[in-house]
C-alpha positions as CSV (number, residue, x, y, z in Angstrom):
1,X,0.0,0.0,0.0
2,X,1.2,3.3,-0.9
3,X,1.0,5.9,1.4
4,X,2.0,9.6,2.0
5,X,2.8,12.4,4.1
6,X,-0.9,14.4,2.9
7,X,-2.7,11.9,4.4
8,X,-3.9,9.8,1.3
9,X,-3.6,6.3,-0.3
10,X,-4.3,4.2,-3.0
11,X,-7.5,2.7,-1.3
12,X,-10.1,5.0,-0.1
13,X,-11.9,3.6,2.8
14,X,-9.2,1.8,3.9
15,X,-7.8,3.5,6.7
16,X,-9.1,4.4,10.2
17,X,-9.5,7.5,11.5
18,X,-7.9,6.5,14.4
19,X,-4.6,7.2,16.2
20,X,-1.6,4.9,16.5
21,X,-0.1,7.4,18.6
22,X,-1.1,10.4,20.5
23,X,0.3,13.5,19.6
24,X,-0.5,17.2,20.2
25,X,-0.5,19.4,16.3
26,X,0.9,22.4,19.0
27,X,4.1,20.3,19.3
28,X,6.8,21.9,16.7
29,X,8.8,18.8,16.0
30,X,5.7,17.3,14.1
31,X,5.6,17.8,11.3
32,X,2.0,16.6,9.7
33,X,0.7,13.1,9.6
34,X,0.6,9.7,7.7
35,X,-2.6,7.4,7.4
36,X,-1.6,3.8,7.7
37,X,-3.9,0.4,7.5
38,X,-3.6,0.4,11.5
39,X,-4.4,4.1,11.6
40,X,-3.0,7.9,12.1
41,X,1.0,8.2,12.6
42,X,2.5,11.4,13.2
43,X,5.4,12.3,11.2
44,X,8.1,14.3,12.7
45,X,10.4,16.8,11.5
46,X,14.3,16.2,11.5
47,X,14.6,19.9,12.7
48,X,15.9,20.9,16.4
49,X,14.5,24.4,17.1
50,X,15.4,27.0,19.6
51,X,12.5,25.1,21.8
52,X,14.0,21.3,21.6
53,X,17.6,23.2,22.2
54,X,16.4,24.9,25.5
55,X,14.2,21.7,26.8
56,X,17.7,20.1,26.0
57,X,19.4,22.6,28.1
58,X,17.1,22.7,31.3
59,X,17.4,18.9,31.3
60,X,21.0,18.6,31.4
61,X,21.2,20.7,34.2
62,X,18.1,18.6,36.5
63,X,15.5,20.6,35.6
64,X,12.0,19.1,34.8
65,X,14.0,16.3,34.1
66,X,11.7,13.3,34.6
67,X,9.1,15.0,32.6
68,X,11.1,15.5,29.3
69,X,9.6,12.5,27.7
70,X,7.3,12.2,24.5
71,X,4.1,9.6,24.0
72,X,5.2,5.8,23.7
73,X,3.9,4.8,19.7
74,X,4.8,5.2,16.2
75,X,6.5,8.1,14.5
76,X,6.9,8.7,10.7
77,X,10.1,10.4,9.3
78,X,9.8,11.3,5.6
79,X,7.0,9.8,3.3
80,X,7.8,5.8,4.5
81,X,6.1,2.9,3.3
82,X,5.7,-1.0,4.0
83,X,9.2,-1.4,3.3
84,X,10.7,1.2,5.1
85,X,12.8,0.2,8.1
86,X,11.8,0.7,11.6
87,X,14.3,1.8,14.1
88,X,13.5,1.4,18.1
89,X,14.5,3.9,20.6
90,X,13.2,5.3,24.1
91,X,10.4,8.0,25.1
92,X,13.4,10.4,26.7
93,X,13.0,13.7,24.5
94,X,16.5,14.0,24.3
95,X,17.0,10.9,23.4
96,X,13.9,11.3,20.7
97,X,16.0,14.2,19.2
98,X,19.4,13.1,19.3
99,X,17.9,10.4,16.8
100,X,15.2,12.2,14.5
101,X,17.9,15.2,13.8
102,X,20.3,12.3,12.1
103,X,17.4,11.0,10.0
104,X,17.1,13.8,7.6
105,X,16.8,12.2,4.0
106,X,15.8,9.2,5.6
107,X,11.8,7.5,5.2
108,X,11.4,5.1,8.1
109,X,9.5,4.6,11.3
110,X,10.5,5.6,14.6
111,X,9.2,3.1,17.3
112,X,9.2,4.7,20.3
113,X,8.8,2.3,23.8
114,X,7.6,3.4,27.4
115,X,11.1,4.1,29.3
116,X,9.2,6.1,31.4
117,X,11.5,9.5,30.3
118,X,14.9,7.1,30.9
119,X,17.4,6.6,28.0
120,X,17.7,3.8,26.1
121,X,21.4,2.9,28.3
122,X,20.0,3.3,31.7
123,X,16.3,1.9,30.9
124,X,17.7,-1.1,29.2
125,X,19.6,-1.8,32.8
126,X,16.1,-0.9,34.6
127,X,14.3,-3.1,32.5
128,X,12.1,-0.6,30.6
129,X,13.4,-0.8,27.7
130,X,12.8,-4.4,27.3
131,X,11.6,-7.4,26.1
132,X,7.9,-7.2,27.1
133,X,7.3,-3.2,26.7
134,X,9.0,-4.3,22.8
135,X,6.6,-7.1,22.3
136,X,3.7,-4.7,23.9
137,X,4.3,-1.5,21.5
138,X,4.6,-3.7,18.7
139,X,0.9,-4.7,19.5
140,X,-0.6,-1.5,20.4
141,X,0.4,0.0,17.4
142,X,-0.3,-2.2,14.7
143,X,3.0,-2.7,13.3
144,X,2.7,-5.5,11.6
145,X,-0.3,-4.3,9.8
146,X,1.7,-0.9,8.4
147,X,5.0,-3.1,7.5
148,X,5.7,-5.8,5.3
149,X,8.6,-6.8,7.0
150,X,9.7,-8.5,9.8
151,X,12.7,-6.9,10.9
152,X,13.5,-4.2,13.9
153,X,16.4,-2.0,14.4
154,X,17.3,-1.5,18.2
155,X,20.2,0.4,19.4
156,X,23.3,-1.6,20.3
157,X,23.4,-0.1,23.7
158,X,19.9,-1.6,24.0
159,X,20.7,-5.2,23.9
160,X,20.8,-5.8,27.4
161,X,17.5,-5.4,28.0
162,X,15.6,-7.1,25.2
163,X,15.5,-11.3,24.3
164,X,16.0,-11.2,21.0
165,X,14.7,-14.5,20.3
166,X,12.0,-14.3,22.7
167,X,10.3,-11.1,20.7
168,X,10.7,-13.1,17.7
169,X,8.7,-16.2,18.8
170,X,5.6,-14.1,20.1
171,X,5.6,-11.6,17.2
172,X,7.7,-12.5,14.2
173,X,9.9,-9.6,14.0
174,X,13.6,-10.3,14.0
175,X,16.1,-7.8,15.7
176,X,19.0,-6.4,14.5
177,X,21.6,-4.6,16.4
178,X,22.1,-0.7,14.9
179,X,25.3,1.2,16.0
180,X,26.6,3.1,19.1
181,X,25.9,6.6,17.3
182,X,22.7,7.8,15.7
183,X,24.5,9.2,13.0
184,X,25.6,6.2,11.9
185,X,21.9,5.1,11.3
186,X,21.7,5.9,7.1
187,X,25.0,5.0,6.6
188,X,24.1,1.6,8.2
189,X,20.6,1.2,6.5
190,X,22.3,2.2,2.9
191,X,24.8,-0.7,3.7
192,X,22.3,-3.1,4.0
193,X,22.2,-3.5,8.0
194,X,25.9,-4.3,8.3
195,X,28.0,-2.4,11.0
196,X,31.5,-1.7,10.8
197,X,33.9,-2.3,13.3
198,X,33.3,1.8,14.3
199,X,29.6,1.7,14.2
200,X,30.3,-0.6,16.9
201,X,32.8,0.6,19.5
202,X,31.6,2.3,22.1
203,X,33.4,6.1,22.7
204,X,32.9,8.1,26.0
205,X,34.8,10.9,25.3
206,X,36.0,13.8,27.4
207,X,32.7,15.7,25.5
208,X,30.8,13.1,26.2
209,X,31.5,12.9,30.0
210,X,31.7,16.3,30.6
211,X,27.7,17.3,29.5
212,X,26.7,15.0,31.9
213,X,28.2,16.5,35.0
214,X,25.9,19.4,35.0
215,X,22.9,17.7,36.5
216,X,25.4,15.9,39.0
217,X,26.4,19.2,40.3
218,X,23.2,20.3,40.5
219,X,21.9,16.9,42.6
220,X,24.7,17.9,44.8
221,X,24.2,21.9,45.5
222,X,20.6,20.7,46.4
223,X,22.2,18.4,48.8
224,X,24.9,20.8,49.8
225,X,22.4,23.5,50.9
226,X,21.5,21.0,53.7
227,X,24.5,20.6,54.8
228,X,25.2,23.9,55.0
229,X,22.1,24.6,57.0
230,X,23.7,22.5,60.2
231,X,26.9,24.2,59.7
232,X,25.2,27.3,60.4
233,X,23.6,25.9,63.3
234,X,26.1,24.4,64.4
235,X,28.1,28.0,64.4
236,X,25.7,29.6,66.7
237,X,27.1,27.9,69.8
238,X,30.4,26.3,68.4
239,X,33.9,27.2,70.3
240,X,35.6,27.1,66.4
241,X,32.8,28.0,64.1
242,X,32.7,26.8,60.9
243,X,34.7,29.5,58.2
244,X,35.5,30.1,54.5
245,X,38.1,27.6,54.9
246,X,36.0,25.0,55.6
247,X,33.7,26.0,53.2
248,X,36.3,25.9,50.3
249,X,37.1,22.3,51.6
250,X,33.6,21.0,51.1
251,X,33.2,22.9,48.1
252,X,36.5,21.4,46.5
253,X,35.3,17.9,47.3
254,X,32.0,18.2,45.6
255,X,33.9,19.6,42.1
256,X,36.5,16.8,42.6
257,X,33.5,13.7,42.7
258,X,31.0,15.9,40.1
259,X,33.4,17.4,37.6
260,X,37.0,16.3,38.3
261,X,36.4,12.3,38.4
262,X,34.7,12.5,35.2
263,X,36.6,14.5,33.4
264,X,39.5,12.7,34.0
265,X,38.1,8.6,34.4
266,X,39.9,6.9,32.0
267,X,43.3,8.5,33.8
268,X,42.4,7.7,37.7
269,X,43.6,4.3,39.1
270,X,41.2,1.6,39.9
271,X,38.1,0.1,38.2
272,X,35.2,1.5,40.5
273,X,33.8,4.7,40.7
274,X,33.4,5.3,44.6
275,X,37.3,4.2,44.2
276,X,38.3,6.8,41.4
277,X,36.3,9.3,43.1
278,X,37.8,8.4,47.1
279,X,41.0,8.7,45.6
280,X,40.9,12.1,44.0
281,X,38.9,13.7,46.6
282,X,41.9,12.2,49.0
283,X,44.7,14.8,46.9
284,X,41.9,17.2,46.7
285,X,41.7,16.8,50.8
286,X,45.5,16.1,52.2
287,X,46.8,19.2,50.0
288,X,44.4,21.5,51.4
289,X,44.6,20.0,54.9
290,X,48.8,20.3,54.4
291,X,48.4,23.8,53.1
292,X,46.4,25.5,56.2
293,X,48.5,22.8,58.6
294,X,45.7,21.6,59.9
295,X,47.3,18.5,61.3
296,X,49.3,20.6,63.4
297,X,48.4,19.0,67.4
298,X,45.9,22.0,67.6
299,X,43.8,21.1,65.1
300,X,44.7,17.5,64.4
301,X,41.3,16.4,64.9
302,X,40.1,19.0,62.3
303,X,42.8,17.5,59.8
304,X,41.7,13.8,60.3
305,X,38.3,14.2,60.3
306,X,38.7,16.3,57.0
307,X,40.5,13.6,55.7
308,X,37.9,10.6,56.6
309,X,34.8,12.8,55.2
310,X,35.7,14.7,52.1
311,X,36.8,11.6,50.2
312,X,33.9,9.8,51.0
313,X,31.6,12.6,50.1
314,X,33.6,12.7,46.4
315,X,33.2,8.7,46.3
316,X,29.9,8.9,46.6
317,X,29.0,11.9,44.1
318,X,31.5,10.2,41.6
319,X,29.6,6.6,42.2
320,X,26.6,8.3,41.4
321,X,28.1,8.8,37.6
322,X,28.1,5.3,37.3
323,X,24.5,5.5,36.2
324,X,25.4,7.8,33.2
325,X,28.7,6.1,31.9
326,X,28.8,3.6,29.3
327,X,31.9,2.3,31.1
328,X,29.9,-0.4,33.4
329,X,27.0,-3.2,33.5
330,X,24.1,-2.7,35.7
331,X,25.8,-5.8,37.7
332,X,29.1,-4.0,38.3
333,X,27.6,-1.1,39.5
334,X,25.7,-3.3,41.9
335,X,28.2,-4.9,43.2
336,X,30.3,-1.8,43.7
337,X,27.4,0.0,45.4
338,X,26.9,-3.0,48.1
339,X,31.3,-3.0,49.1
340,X,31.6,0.9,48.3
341,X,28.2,2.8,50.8
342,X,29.1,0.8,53.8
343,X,32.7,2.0,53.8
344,X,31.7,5.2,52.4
345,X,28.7,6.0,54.8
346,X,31.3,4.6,57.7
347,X,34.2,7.0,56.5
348,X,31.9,10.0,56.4
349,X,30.1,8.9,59.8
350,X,33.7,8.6,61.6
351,X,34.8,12.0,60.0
352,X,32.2,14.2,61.3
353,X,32.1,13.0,64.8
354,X,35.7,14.3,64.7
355,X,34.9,17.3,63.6
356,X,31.7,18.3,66.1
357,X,34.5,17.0,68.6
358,X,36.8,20.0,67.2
359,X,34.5,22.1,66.9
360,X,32.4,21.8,70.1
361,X,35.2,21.3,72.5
């Protein structure tokens, strides 16, 4: 059946006026509509405006973050047909954009699952984007009735959460594995689904790494503001109040786990992240501590208990990472998080006793 971006097709009667995905016209990334045996499909535009750049923005840096998400269904991009490949991906905006703005020139459908505003990386570890939300969409919208084929492109980073074989036996779609980078996509549809060796490796780069700290930090200020509420309490009857000092100290530890750990991760020692991140924070700590002499006998207390907390403050905000980094499995970072928060959580505990105890007595 032929079928087209206006809304007609060769068979008049043939197609529902009913919607294989909701949509709202308002939104500026779509682009118009297709009519399809199963019904309505909204096609979207390969165009990221001002809008999509600024939603991008906000996200990055934690804000309405969990709500940057667009409806679970199936998207048109160009005039596709029956034959016209079908690439899978997750309902996180950004993710959604990252994809449609490397499809220009491109006529294919965009299946988008329920990741509940996760990307594909982290929902695949989660479980969202997985085998039975794959087999479900596939269902809800009708795809087998607006392709000929049997055949489904899922992102590589994907693959962890979805049975290949299993989705096959309940619906008769096959999956292929597409490459690491969206814009990969038509090179690897033009080639007849075959990846190359760099379609398939996996880069974090320093780029890469670095726009994701911005949302770390911003977890962390939240956090910080706490923290710096019982400092100030604690000032109003302390015998060595809490100073600018001190403040620079915590301060330096939060950059160190949020920024500085990232930034330089494939250079740090060690395989874990809490271990990365304790070890940086540890220069970070016993240089300043060396530089005001604060493990003098006056203020050795002050020095130690500096040295136990900050660490394990910049172990923890660089563990957090973990869930962002295509450097580990959803196992690994298990099994770091059960050895790494007791010692952490026990390091930090240990540290600020000593330093109520210096700055009470």
């Amino acid at each position: 059946m032929k079928m087209s971006e206006k809304g007609t097709c060769c068979c008049a009667g043939c197609c529902e006026e009913v919607l294989v995905t909701p949509y709202d016209e308002k939104d500026m990334w779509i682009a118009g509509k297709i009519r399809t045996q199963a019904g309505i499909v909204p096609v979207v535009s390969t165009e990221i405006c001002f809008k999509d750049r600024l939603g991008a923005w906000k996200v990055r840096w934690g804000i309405g973050r969990m709500n940057y998400r667009v409806s679970p269904g199936l998207y048109a991009v160009g005039t596709p047909d029956e034959s016209s490949p079908v690439l899978v991906s997750a309902n996180y905006k950004l993710t959604f954009d990252l994809l449609r703005k490397e499809l220009t020139g491109l006529d294919c459908w965009i299946l988008i699952l329920d990741t509940k505003g996760v990307n594909v990386w982290c929902a695949a570890g989660k479980g969202t984007f997985g085998t039975a939300e794959l087999i479900n969409r596939i269902a809800k919208t009708g795809l087998s009735q607006i392709v000929s084929h049997r055949r489904l492109i899922l992102p590589q980073l994907g693959a962890v959460g979805v049975s290949a074989h299993e989705v096959t036996r309940q619906t008769g779609f096959s999956v292929l594995y597409g490459p690491v980078r969206a814009k990969d996509i038509k090179t690897y549809v033009a080639s007849g689904y075959v990846a190359t060796e760099e379609m398939r490796t996996v880069k974090f780069t320093v780029r890469d790494r670095l726009v994701l700290t911005p949302v770390e930090m911003v977890q962390a200020i939240k956090i910080s503001l706490s923290v710096f509420g019982v400092m100030y309490l604690i000032n109003l009857f302390a015998a060595r109040p809490f100073g600018l000092k001190d403040f620079i100290a915590y301060i330096g530890a939060v950059i160190t786990g949020t920024v500085l750990t990232p930034l330089l991760l494939p250079l740090i020692p060690g395989r874990a992240f809490a271990f990365k991140g304790a070890l940086t924070g540890l220069i970070w700590t016993a240089a300043y501590v060396f530089h005001n002499n604060w493990l003098a006998p006056e203020s050795l207390l002050l020095g130690i208990g500096y040295l136990l907390a900050l660490p394990s403050i910049s172990a923890y905000l660089a563990m957090n990472f973990t869930g962002s980094s295509t450097y580990t499995s959803f196992s690994g970072v298990t099994k770091e998080m059960k050895i790494a928060l007791p010692i952490i959580i026990s390091s930090l505990l240990i540290g600020v006793v000593l330093l109520l105890i210096y700055r009470l007595a």
